[in-house]
C-alpha positions in Angstrom: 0.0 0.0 0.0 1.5 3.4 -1.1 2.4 5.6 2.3 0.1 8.4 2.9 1.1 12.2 2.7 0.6 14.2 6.2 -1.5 16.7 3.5 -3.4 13.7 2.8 -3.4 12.5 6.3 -4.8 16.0 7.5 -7.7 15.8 5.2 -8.5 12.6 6.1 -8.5 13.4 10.2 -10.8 16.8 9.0 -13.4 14.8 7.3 -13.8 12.7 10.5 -14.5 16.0 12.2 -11.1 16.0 14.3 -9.4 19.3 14.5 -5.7 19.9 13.1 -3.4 21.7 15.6 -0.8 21.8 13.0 1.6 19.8 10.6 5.3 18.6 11.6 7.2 17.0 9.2 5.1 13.2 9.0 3.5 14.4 12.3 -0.1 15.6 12.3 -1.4 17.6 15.6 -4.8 17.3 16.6 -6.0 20.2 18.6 -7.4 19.4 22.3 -9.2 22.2 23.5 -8.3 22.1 27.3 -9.3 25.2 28.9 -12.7 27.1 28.9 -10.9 29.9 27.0 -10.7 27.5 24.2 -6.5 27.4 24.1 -5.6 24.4 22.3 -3.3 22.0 23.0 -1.8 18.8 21.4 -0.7 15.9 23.1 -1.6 13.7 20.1 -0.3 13.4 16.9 -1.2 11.2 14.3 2.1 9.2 12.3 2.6 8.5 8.6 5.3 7.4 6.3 6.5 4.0 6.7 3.5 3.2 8.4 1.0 4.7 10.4 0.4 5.0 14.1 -0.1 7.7 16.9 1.7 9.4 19.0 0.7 10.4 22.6 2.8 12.9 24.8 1.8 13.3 28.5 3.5 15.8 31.2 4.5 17.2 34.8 4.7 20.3 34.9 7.4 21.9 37.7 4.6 24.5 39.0 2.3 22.0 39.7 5.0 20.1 42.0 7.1 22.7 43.8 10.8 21.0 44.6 10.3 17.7 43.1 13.5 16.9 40.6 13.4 15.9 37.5 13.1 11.7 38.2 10.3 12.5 40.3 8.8 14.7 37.4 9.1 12.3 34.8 7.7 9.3 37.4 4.6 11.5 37.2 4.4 11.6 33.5 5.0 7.8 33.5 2.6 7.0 35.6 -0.1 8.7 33.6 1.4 7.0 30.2 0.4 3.7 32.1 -2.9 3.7 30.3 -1.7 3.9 27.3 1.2 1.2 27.8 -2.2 -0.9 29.0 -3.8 0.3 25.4 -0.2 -1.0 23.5 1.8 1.7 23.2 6.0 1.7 24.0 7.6 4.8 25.5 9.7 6.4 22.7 11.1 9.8 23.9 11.5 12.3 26.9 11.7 15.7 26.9 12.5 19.1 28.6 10.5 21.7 27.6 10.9 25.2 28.7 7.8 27.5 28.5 8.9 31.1 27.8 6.9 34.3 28.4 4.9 34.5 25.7 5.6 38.4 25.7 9.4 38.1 24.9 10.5 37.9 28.1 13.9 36.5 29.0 12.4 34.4 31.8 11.3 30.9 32.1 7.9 31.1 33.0 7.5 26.8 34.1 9.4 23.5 32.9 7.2 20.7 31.0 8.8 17.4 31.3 7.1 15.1 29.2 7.4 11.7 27.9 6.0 10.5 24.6 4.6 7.1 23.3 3.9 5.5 20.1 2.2 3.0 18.8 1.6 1.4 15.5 -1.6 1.5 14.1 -3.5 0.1 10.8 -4.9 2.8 8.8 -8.3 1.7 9.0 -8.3 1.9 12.8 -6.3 5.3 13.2 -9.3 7.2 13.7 -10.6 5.3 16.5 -7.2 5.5 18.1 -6.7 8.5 18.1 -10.5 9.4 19.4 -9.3 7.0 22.3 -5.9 8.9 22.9 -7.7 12.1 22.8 -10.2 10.7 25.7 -6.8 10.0 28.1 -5.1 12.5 30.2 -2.1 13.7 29.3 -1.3 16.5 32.4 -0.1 14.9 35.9 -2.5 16.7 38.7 -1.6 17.4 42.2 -3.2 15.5 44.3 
């Protein structure tokens, strides 16, 4: 079967009524609107080239957990990305992200650490996963 684009991809995930974040290279974002003020965010991508799959990202943010260290942080993501290990997806990546002041600012306004899974996924079924991945949560909560 010949590999679908990401442009083709996006149209697809449209005419199933998901809405694109944006486009990375064979990454395609779907939007998650997560706050009443309707600011998106994406902690699901769809995969194509070789093969298809999705891609799920979950986080700790240092705010939320004042002078835990980075093991603990990512512990936290982890043990949210346990539902989707359940669900058949491998842990892929971990990442660092700063957020910056959105104004320009110099400072660093909180620290994301994240960790990403994958998993590979028929084309046929890659709606349906991703509607699931949508569903889980991706942000670790204080208690």
């Amino acid at each position: 079967m010949p590999q679908v684009t990401p442009s083709e991809l996006k149209k697809r995930l449209m005419a199933a009524g998901l809405e694109i974040l944006r486009v990375q290279g064979a990454r395609v974002h779907l939007a998650d609107r997560v706050r009443e003020n309707l600011i998106m965010d994406s902690g699901v991508a769809a995969l194509t080239g070789e093969s298809t799959g999705v891609r799920l990202v979950v986080r700790a943010q240092a705010s939320h957990f004042p002078g835990e260290g980075e093991a603990a942080l990512f512990g936290r993501a982890r043990q949210l990305g346990n539902a989707a290990i359940a669900l058949g997806y491998s842990e892929v990546e971990t990442l660092v992200v700063p957020v910056k002041d959105p104004g320009g600012g110099p400072q660093t306004l909180d620290t994301w650490y994240e960790v990403a899974f994958e998993k590979p996924v028929a084309e046929a079924d890659l709606i349906g996963e991703i509607r699931l991945a949508l569903g889980l949560d991706k942000t670790a909560n204080p208690e």
